[in-house]
Structure formats: C-alpha cells, structure tokens
N, C-alpha and C positions, 0 to 999 in steps of 0.2 A: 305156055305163052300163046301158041295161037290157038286155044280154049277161045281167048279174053283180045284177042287183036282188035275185031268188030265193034266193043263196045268202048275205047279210047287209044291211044297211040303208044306203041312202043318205043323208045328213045335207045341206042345203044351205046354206053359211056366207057370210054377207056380213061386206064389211070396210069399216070407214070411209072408203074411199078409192071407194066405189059399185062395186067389182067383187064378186063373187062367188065360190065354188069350190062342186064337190059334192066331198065328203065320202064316202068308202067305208070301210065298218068290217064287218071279215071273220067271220064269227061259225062257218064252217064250214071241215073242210079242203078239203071240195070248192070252196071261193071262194078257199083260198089258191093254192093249185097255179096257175091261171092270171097270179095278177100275179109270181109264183116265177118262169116263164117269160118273163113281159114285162121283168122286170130283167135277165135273164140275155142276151136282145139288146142290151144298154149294150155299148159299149168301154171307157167311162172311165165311172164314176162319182161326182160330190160328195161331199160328206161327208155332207146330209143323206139325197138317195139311196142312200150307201150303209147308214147305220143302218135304213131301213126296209127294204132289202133283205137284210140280215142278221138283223135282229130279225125278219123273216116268215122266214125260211130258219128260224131256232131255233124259234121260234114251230110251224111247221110240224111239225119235227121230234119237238119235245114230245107235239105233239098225236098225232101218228101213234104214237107207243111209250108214248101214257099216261102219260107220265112230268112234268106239267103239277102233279098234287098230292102229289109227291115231301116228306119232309121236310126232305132236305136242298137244295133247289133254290134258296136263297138264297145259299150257296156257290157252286153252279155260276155265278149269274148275275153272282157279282162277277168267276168267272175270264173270263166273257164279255164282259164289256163293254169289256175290253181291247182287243178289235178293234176300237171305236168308236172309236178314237182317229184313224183313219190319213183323210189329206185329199183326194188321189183316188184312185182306184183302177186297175188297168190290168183286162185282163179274166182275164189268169195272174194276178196279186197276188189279187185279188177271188177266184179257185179256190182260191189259198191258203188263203186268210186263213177260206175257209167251210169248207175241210181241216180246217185247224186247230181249229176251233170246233166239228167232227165230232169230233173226238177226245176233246176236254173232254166233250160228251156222252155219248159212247160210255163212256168212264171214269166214270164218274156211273150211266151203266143199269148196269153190271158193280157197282158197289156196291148197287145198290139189291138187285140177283138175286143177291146175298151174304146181304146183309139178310134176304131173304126165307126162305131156306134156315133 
C-alpha cells in the first residue's frame, strides 16, 4: 500500500461485519500502469475482477490519448460496457476481449482526428 500512496489516495472502509478494506483510488497514469500489470498475472478472472480490470485498461487508455473530454465518449462507453457482461474469464478470452475494446477506441480517436480537421 505505501508502494502506491504518492500516486492517489488511500480510503480506509469499515463494514458492519468489523472487518475493514483500504481503498485505492488511482488519480494518476502513473498509479495505473502498476495494478494494469498486477491483473494481468490472473489465469481466470471473476466477473468483478474482471470490470475493474477492464475499466482500468479503458480508463488508462483514455487518459494516455486524452481522449477522457471527447464529446462523443458517451457512445463509446455504451459500445463498452458490452464486455462487462462475460463471467470468467481465461487469460486468451481476457486478450480478447481487451483487443476488442482496443478497437472500439481506436475507432472513436479516428473520429475525433476527423473532427478536428
């Protein structure tokens, strides 16, 4: 935990039940890139594992090509969330499935660098 303290804020959450969690909320790219690689050693993934391994994948992506205050980003995020559907994942399915989600965004920066022109 204090690896990753520097690069966004730790939250500490308690639950009815007297256990705890810390909480990490990524505010920088440079704090994402490390948990990007710590999911990427999974074989299988959950289903909640795999939305926050996808949503930091996009997440990430955005941030890196600036493409985060697009106008049309509420589009893209509906063709995305289509991947959040699938229940576990293998570690080929999961390259899939983050292929595929490369491509929806890659199709989206080509519109925008249309736009621009």
């Amino acid at each position: 935990m204090k690896k990753y303290s520097n690069t966004g804020t730790v939250y500490k959450r308690d639950f009815k039940s007297g256990t705890y969690a810390h909480i990490y909320t990524v505010t920088s790219n440079i704090g994402m890139k490390p948990f990007i690689e710590y999911f990427n050693k999974y074989k299988t993934l959950s289903i909640r594992r795999y939305r926050q391994y996808l949503l930091l994948n996009i997440t990430y992506t955005l941030r890196i090509n600036k493409m985060q205050s697009m106008s049309n980003i509420k589009p893209m995020f509906i063709d995305l969330t289509y991947f959040s559907k699938t229940l576990l994942m293998s570690s080929n399915m999961k390259n899939k499935q983050l292929n595929n989600a490369m491509i929806i965004i890659n199709y989206y920066r080509k519109l925008r660098n249309l736009n621009e022109k």
